[in-house]
C-alpha positions in Angstrom: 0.0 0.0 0.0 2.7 2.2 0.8 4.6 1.7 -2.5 1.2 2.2 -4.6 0.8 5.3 -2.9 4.2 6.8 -3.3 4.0 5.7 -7.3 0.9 7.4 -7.4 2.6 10.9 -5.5 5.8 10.4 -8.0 3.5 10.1 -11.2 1.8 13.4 -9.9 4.7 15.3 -9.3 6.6 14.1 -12.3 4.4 16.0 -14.6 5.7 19.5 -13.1 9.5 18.7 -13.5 11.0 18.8 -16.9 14.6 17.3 -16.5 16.2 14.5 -14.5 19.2 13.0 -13.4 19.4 9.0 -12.6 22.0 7.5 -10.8 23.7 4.5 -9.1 25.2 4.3 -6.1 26.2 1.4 -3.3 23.4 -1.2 -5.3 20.4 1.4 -5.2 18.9 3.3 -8.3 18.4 7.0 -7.9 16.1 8.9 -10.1 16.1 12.8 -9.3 14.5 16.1 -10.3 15.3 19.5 -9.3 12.4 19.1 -6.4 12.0 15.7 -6.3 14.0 12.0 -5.5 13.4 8.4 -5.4 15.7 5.4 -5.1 15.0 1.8 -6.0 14.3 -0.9 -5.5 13.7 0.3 -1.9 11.3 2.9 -3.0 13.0 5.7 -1.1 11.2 9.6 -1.7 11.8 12.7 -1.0 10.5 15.8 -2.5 11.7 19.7 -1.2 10.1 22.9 -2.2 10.2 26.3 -0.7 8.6 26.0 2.7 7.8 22.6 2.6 10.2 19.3 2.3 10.2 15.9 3.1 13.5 14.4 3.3 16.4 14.0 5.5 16.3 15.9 8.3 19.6 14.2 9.7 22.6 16.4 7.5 22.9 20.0 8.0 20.5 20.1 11.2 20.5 21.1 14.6 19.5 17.1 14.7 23.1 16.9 13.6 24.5 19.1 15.3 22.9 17.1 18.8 24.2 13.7 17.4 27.8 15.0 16.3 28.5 18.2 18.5 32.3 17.9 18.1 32.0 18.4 13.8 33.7 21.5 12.6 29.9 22.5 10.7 26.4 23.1 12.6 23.8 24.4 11.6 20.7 25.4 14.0 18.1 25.2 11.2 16.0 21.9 10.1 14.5 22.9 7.0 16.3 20.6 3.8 17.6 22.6 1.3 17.4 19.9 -1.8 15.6 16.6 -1.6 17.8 14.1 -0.5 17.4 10.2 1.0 18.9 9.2 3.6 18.2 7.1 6.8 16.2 9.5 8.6 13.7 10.9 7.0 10.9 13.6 7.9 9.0 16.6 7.3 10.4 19.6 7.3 8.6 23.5 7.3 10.2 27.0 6.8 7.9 30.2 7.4 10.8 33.2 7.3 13.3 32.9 10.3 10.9 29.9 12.0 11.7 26.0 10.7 10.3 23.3 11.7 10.8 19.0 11.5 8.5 16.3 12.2 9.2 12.9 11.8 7.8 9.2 13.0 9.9 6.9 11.4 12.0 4.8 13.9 12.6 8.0 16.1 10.1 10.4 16.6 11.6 14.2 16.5 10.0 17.2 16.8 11.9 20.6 16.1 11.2 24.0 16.3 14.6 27.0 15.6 14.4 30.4 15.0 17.3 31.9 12.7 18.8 35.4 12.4 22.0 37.0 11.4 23.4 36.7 15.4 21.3 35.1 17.4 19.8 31.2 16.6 17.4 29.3 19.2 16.3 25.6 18.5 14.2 23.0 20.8 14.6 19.2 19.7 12.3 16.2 20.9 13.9 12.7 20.4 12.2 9.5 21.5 13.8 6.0 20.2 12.5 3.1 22.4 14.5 0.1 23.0 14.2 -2.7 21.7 15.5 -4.9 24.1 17.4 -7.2 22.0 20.6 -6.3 23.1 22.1 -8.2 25.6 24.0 -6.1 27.0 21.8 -2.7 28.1 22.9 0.5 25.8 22.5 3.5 28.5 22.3 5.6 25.5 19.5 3.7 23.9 17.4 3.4 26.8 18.2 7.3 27.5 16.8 9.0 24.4 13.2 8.2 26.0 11.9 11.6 25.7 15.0 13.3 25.5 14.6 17.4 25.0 17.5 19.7 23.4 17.4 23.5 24.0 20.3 25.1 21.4 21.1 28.8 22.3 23.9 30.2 19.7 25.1 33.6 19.1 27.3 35.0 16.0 29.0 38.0 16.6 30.5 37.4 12.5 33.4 36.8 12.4 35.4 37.0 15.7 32.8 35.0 18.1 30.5 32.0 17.1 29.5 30.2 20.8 26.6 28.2 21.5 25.0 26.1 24.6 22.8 23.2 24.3 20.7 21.7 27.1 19.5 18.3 27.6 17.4 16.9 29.7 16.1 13.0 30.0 14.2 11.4 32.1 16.6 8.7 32.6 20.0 10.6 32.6 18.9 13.7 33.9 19.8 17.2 32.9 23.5 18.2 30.6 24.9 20.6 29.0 27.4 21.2 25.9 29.2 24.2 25.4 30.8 25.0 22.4 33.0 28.2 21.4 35.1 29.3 18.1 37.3 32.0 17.5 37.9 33.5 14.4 41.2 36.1 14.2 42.6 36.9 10.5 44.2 33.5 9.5 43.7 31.7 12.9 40.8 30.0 13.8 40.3 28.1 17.1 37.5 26.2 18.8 36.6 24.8 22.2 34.0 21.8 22.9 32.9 20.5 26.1 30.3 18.4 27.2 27.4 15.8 27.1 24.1 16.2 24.6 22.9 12.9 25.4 24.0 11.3 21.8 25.6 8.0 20.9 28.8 9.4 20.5 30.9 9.5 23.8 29.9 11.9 26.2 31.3 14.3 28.6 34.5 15.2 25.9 36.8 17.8 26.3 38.2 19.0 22.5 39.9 21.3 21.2 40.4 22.6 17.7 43.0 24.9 15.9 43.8 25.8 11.8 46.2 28.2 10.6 45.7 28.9 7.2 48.1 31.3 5.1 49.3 30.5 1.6 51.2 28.7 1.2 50.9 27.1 4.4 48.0 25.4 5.6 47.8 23.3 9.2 44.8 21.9 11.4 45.2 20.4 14.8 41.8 18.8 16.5 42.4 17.1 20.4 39.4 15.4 21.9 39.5 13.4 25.2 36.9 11.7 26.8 36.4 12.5 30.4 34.3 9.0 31.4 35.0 6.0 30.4 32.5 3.8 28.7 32.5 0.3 31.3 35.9 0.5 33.1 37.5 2.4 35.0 41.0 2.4 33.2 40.4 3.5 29.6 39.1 6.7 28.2 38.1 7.4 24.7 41.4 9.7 23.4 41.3 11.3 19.2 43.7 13.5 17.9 44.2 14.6 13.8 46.9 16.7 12.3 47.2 18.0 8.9 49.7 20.4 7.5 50.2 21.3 3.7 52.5 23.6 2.0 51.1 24.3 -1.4 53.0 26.2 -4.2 50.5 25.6 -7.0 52.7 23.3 -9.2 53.9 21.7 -6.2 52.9 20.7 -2.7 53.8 18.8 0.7 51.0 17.1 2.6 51.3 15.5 5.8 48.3 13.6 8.0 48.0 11.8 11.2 45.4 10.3 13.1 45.4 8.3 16.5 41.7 7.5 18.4 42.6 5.1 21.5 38.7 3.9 22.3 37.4 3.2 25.7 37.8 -0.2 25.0 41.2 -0.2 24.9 41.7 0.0 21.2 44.1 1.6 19.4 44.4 2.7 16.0 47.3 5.2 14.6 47.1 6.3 11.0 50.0 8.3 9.0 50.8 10.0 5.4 53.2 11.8 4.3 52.5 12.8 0.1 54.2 14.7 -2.9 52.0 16.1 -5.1 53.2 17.5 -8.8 50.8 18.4 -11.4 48.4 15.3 -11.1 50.8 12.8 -9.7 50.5 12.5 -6.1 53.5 10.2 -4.4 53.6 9.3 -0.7 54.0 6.7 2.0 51.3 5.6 5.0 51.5 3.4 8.0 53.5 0.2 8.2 55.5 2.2 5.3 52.2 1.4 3.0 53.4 3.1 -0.6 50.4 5.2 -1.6 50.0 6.4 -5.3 47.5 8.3 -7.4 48.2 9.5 -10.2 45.4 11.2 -12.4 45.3 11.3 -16.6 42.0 13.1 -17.6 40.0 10.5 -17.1 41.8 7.7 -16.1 43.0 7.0 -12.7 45.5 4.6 -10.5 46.4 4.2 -7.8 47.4 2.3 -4.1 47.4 2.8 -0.7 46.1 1.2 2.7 42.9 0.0 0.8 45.2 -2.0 -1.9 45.0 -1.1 -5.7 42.2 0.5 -7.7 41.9 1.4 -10.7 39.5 4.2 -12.3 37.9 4.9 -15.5 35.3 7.7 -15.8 33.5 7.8 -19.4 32.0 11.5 -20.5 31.1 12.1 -16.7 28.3 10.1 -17.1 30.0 6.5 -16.2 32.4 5.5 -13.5 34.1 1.9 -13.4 36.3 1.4 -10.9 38.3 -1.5 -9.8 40.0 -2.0 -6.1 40.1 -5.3 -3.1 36.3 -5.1 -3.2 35.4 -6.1 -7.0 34.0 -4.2 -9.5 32.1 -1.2 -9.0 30.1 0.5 -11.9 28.3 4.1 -11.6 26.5 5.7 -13.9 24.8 9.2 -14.2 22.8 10.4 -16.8 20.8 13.8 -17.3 17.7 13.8 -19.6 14.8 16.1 -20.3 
């Protein structure tokens, strides 16, 4: 019934849209318009128009911005700005500086924000009920019954961007998560601190910096948990460094990455990388070569993930080749 119906709503609609665009991606079909999406064979929708949208409401939301508060982006706002599928779906409303998101699916969210040039307010509802199969009780999952977010953020463009978000559960209590960036000429620095009741690790103290001046560009991003998640001993430690030196024809590029989880596991990533013209040279972890070298549209390559090998045909049709088979992509644009 729920597939008739949506054929019928997509039948409808298409007659108002005049151009297209399918794709394929990761097994699904994706036919688009400008207002309008579905994907098979799943029979995914989503259609956006001015004030009125129903797709995800999980990208580019204060919803985001509660389930992944230590991101560099947030946004306060929950209207969609294109139609996109994703795994959380809902309705979304914009009437001038008010937005608005309902959805029912798995998780039931309700959201109200206001948005202006210095000053944003948002108030989240979240209720996901357990379903009990786990074995080993989730606090997180039996937490978000009836979980509410308050959001407070102000913008004093472009020195001072700080927000507070306040979280109360019935089962956890009451939080907060404070969150401050700095912006000074080509330094920019940001602080993060606290507990918005997500599944993410709670209670972390980070810490971000980024210089950027050409032709030098370097990030640093520090994030330590202050709990642990069931002993005592370990507590959840991330840190990422980038630092580039760019000179157009030329540049250097160095990344690292270490995350030590609360369960005691580590994980410690490194590259160091050459790039001239569209050849790019460099060496990883366990002194893993790493290649990619890039002829119109032809590309190879290696690195961590083994070899691959990439062919893209009139930017229409990708076929790539790596350690997991064959993949094949196609995009096509018709009126």
């Amino acid at each position: 019934m729920r597939k008739t119906f949506l054929a019928a709503v997509f039948i409808f609609l298409s007659a108002y849209v005049a151009a297209g665009v399918i794709e394929s991606k990761a097994g699904q079909i994706f036919l688009s318009f400008e207002n309008l999406a579905v994907s098979f064979p799943d029979f995914g929708f989503s259609y956006h128009q001015e004030h009125v949208s129903y797709s995800r409401i999980d990208e580019d939301t204060f919803l985001d911005n509660v389930e992944n508060p230590y991101q560099v982006e947030r946004n306060y706002g929950f209207f969609s700005s294109s139609a996109a599928i994703g795994s959380r779906m809902g309705a979304s409303f914009s009437f001038g500086m008010f937005e608005a998101a309902l959805s029912l699916d798995r998780m039931q969210i309700l959201g109200l924000s206001f948005l202006s040039p210095h000053f944003d307010a948002a108030l989240l509802y979240r209720n996901e009920r357990d379903d009990g199969e786990s074995i080993i009780a989730d606090y997180r999952a039996n937490g978000l019954d009836d979980v509410i977010s308050i959001g407070l953020r102000g913008k004093i463009f472009p020195y001072l961007d700080a927000d507070l978000i306040i979280s109360f559960s019935p089962v956890l209590g009451m939080d907060l998560f404070f969150r401050s960036d700095i912006s000074l000429g080509y330094l920019e620095a940001g602080f993060y601190w606290g507990n918005t009741f997500s599944r993410k690790p709670d209670n972390d103290f980070a810490i971000r910096i980024e210089i950027e001046k050409d032709p030098f560009y370097c990030s640093f991003f520090l994030r330590y948990g202050k709990k642990p998640y069931y002993s005592q001993k370990f507590r959840a430690y991330e840190s990422r460094q980038k630092v580039c030196i760019d000179f157009g024809w030329i540049s250097f590029f160095h990344e690292s990455r270490v995350d030590f989880t609360a369960d005691a596991e580590k994980r410690v990533f490194h590259l160091f990388s050459i790039s001239i013209e569209d050849v790019e040279l460099g060496l990883g972890s366990d002194l893993v070569p790493y290649v990619d070298l890039n002829m119109d549209s032809f590309s190879l390559g290696c690195g961590a993930d083994g070899v691959f090998v990439e062919y893209v045909f009139n930017d229409r049709v990708t076929v790539r080749l790596d350690e997991n088979g064959l993949d094949f992509t196609f995009s096509f644009e018709f009126a």
